[in-house]
N, C-alpha and C positions, 0 to 999 in steps of 0.2 A: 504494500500500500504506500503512498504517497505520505512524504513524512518532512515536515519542516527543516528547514534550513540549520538552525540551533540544535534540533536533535542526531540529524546527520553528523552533525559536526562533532558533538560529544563523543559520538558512536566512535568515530575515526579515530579521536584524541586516547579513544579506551582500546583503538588496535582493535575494534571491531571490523572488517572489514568486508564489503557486500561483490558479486564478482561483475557486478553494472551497478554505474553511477549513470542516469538519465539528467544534466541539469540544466534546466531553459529558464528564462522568464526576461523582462524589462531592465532589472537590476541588478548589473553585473556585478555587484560584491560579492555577493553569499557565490554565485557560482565561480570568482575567482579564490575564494577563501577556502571554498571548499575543495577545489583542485588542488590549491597550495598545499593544504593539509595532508592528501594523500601522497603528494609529489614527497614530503617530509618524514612519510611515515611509513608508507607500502614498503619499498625496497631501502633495504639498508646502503649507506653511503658504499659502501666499498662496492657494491654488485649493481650499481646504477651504470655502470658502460654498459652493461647486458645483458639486462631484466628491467631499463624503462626507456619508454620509448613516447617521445611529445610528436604528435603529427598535426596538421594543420588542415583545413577543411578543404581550403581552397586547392590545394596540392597533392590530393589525394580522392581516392573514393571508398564506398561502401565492401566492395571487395577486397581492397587494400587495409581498410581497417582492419578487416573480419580476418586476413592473413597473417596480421599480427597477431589478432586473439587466439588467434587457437595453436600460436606456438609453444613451446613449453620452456619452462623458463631455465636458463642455463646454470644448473650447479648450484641451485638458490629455489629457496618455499614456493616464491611467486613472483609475477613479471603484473609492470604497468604500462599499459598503453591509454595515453591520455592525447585527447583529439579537441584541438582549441578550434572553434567556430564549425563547429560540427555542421551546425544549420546550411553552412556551404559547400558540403559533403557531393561533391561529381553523383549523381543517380540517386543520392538520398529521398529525393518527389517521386521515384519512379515506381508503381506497386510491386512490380519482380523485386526490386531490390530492396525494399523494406520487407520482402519477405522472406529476401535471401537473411536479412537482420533481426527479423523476429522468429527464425530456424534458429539462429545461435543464440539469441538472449533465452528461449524457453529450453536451451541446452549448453548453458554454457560453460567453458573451462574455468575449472575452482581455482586453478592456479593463476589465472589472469585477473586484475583486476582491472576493467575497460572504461575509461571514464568520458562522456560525450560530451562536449559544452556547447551546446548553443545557445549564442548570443543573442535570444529571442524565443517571445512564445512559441512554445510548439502544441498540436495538438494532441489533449491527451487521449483523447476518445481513439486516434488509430491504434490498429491494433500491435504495429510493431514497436509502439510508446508502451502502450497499456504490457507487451510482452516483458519489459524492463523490470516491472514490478515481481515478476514470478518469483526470480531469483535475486532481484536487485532495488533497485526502489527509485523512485522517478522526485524529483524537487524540481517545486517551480518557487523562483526567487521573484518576487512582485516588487514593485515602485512603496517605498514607506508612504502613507498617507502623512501631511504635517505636522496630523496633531499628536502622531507616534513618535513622531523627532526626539523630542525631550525625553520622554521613557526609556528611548534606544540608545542616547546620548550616554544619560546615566547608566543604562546597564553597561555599557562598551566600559567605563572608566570602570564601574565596580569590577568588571571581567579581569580587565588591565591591574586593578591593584592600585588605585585611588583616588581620590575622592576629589568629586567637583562639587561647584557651588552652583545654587540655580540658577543664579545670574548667567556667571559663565555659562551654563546648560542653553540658556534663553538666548544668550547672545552668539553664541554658534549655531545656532539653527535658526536663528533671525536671519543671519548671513552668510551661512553656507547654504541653508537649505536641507531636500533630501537628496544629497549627494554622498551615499555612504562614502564611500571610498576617499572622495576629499576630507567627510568629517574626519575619519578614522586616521587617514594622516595628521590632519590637524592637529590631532590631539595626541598622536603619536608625538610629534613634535615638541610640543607643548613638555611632553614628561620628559622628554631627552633634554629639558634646560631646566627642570626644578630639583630640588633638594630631593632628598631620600624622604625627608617624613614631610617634602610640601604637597600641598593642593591645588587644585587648577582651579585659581578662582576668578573674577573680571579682567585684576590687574595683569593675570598672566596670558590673557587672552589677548591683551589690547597688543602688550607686549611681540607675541611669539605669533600672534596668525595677521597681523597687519592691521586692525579693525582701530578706527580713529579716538579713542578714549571718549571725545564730544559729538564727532559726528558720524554717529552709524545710526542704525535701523531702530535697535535698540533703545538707545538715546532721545529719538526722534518720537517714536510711541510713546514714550516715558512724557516727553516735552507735551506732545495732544493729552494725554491723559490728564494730566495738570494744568491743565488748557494756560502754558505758559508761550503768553504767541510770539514775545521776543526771541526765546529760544529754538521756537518751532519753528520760526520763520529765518533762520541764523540757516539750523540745517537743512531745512528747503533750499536756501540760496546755496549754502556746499555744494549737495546733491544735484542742485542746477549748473554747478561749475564741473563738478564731477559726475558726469549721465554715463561716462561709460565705463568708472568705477561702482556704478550707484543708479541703475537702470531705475526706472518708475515700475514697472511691470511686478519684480518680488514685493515691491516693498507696496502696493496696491494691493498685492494676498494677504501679508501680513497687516495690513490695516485691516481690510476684510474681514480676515479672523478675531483680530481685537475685539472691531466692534459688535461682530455677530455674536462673540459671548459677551459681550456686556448687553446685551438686547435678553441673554437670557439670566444673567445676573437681578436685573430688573424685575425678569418673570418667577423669580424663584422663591420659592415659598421660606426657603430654609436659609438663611443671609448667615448661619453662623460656618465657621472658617473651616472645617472639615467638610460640612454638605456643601457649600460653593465649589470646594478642590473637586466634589466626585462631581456635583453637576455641569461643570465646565473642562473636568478632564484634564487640570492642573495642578502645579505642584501648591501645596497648600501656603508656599513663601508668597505669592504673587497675590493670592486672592486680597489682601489688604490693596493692591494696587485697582485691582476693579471694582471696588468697593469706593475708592476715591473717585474712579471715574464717573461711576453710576452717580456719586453728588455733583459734578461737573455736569453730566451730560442726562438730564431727561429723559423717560422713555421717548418721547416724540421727535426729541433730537438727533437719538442716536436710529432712531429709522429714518430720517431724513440723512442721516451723515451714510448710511449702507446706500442708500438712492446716490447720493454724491459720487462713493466710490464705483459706483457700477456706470454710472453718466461716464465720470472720467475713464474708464476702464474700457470703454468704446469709441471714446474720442480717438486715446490712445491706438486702438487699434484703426482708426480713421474710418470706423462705421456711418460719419454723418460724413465723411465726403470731403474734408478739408483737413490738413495738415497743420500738428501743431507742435512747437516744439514741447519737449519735454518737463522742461522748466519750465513752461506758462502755467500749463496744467497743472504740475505738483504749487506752485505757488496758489494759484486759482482754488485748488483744493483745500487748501489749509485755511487760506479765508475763511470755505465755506463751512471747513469744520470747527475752527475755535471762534466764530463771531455768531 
């Protein structure tokens, strides 16, 4: 059966190891982390000149995989053949030939372990997908939605062995996004220059991933919420000098989402600091911040400020027909949010 990315991954780390790896999906972390893993762990260093073997999609095909798989591995338990962008596999669309691949995965050599990477969904309803599962187990890696950013943020540090603040948590996924792989360097980074018993907390973020101490994304929400419009309007003007360190488009999602939970802040029966965290799916540090905003901002207002960002968000995309710079708009917006 089909089995998450996380539990795969444990499995490998405990030297369980399956004779198909199937892995697709949108988001190529988990299925680079997950190659890596068995690339580190299948075949011992010394017997990797001739028991693993990396092939490429583009440069190969489904018979030529299937020739490595069923060799036996040289003077050694078991061999890896690992196939990067699999999804470009010569014949791999062709029904013969997914069937010549789903003959070997519902029989295949225990001594191999074959791992497929496609760089894209695959479907799993065929049946030489669905055959991976017999003996092997099929993961599909999907896009993190945003509001799993921060949960995924912190589990990756707790993984890693220490401890972030929520700030910092908030302000790497305000401005990285879901970009696993960048987050994960990031913060890889980040520990390669703190102390042994330090933590990753704003000042090391401002520091170590580039992110302006006053004027980032963070900052800028911070600024609206306090409806402080000197300030708001300081990094609007940055943001306008800087559009193409400082796109309008993320930072139009992340207002989005602000406001859209302060709209259910408003609605919420339960205003004390643990029911807010689960009704808005937050870490319980921040709810004192929308708590502030809901005395700034009205129910009425902040339905009117969602209308705002959704007007600008198609200006932006030049839905009404006329081009506008970037800075007109994010300035124009701010107006209409803090007045």
């Amino acid at each position: 059966m089909a089995q998450t990315p996380d539990a795969v991954l444990k499995e490998i780390k405990a030297k369980k190891f399956r004779p198909i790896y199937f892995l697709h999906g949108d988001e190529p972390y988990y299925i680079d982390a997950i190659a890596e893993e068995l690339e580190s762990k299948v075949v011992p260093e010394s017997e990797r000149g001739f028991n693993q073997f990396v092939l490429y999609g583009k440069d190969t095909d489904v018979a030529g995989v299937l020739s490595y798989a069923r060799r036996y591995p040289f003077m050694a338990e078991r061999q890896l053949v690992l196939v990067k962008e699999a999804n470009k596999l010569a014949g791999i669309e062709q029904k013969d030939q997914q069937a010549r691949f789903e003959d070997y995965a519902l029989k295949p050599l225990t001594s191999t372990v074959l791992v497929l990477c496609f760089q894209a969904n695959a479907d799993e309803r065929k049946t030489y997908v669905k055959a991976c599962n017999t003996h092997g187990v099929v993961v599909q890696s999907k896009k993190m939605y945003d509001n799993k950013l921060p949960e995924w943020v912190a589990s990756f540090c707790q993984h890693e062995g220490v401890k972030i603040s929520p700030k910092a948590v908030q302000m790497l996924v305000d401005n990285i996004g879901n970009d696993l792989k960048r987050l994960s360097n990031e913060i890889r980074k980040i520990m390669v220059n703190l102390r042994v018993d330090e933590g990753v907390d704003a000042s090391a973020v401002e520091r170590f991933v580039g992110i302006s101490k006053e004027y980032n994304v963070f900052e800028f929400q911070k600024a609206l919420m306090q409806r402080d419009v000197i300030k708001a309007n300081q990094i609007a003007a940055y943001f306008s000098a800087n559009s193409k360190d400082n796109p309008l488009a993320p930072v139009l999602i992340i207002l989005f989402n602000f406001f859209s939970k302060l709209l259910l802040t408003h609605a919420s029966k339960d205003k004390s600091e643990k029911g807010l965290a689960t009704e808005l799916g937050v870490n319980p540090y921040f709810v004192k911040d929308y708590l502030l905003a809901a005395r700034n901002y009205p129910l009425p207002k902040v339905a009117n400020i969602i209308h705002y960002l959704r007007e600008c968000d198609g200006r932006l995309k030049g839905l009404d027909g006329v081009s506008v710079p970037e800075g007109e708009l994010l300035r124009e917006l701010v107006f209409k949010i803090v007045h």
